[in-house]
C-alpha positions in Angstrom: 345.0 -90.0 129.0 345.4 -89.7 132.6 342.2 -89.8 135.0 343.2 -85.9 135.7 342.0 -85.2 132.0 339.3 -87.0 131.6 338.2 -85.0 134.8 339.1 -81.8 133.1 337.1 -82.9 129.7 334.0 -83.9 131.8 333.9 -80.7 133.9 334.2 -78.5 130.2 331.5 -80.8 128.5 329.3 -80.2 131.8 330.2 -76.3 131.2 329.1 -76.1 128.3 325.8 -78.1 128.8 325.1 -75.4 131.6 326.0 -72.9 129.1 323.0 -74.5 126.3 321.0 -75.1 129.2 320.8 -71.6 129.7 320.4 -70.5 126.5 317.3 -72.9 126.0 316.0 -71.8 129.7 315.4 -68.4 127.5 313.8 -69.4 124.3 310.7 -69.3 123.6 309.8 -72.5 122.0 311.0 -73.9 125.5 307.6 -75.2 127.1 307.1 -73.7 131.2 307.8 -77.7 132.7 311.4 -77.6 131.0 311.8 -74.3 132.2 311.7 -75.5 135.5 313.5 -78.2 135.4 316.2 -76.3 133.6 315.9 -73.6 136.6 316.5 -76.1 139.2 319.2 -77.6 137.3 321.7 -74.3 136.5 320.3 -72.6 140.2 321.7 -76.5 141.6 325.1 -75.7 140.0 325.4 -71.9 140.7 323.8 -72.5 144.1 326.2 -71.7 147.6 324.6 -74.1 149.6 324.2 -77.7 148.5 321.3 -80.4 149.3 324.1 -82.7 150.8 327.1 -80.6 152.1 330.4 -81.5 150.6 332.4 -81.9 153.6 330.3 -85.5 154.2 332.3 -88.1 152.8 331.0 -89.4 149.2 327.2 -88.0 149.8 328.8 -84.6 149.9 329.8 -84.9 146.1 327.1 -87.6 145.1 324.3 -85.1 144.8 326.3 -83.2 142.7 327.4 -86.2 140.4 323.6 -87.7 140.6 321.0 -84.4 140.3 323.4 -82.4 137.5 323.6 -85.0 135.3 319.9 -86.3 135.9 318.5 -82.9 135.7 320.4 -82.4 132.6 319.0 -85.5 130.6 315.4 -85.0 132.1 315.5 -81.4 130.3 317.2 -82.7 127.1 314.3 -85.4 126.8 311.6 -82.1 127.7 313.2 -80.1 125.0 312.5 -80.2 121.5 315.7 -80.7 119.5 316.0 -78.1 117.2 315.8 -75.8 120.4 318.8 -78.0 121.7 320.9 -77.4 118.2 320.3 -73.6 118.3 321.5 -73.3 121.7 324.9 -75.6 120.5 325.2 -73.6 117.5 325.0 -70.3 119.7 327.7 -71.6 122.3 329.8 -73.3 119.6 330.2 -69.6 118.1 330.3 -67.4 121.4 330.9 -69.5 124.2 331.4 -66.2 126.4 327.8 -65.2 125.4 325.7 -67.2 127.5 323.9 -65.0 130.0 324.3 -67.3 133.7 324.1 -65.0 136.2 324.8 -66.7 139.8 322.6 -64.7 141.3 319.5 -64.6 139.0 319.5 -68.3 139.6 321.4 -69.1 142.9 319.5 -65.7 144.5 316.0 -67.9 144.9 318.0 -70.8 146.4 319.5 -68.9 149.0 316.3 -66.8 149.5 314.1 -70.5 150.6 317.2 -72.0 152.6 317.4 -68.4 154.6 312.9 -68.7 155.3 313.8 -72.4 156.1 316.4 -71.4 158.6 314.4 -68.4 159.7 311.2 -70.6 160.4 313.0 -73.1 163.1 314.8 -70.3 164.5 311.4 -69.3 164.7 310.2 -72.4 165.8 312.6 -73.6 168.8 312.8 -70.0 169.9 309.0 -69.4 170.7 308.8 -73.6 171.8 311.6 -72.6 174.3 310.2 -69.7 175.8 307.1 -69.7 178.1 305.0 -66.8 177.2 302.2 -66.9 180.5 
């Protein structure tokens, strides 16, 4: 198996773990805390903008390698299983069925890093300009 395919494997499996992740995010024996985390984990993937851009060399793909995977594990251990085996059972049988919007979780992303911007826009415009 070439390093090609196990790439190819790896990205599916983390697929479908966005795909359960979402379908857990939903249900209701899913307690608020893992709900965020869960949040921040799919609106991380779907997300434009990145914490680390990928154009800088090995820290550009790192966060994506490190927080996915992390946030991932952190909301398996916050879930209770049988949650986690519905959500399988439900993506197993209709993967296409699984509800991620890009928008309903990338939207709030896009929505801080666009008041972040606007506030040191705001910032060095009104530190720049003498108002006597």
């Amino acid at each position: 198996m070439t390093l090609l395919d196990q790439l190819k494997q790896a990205t599916d499996r983390l697929k479908t773990e966005i795909a359960v992740l979402a379908i857990v995010y939903r249900d209701p024996r899913t307690p608020w805390y893992a709900r965020a985390v869960i949040f921040f984990v799919i609106a991380h993937t779907l997300s434009p903008i990145d914490l680390i851009p990928d154009f800088i060399p090995v820290l550009g793909y790192l966060d994506d390698l490190v927080i996915v995977p992390l946030g991932i594990a952190l909301a398996i251990r916050l879930v209770p299983k049988s949650v986690f085996a519905d959500a399988r059972e439900k993506v197993a049988g209709q993967p296409e069925i699984t509800g991620i919007s890009g928008w309903w979780f990338g939207g709030p992303v896009i929505v801080v890093w666009v008041l972040i911007i606007s506030y040191f826009l705001y910032f060095t415009y009104t530190r720049n300009c003498n108002f006597r």
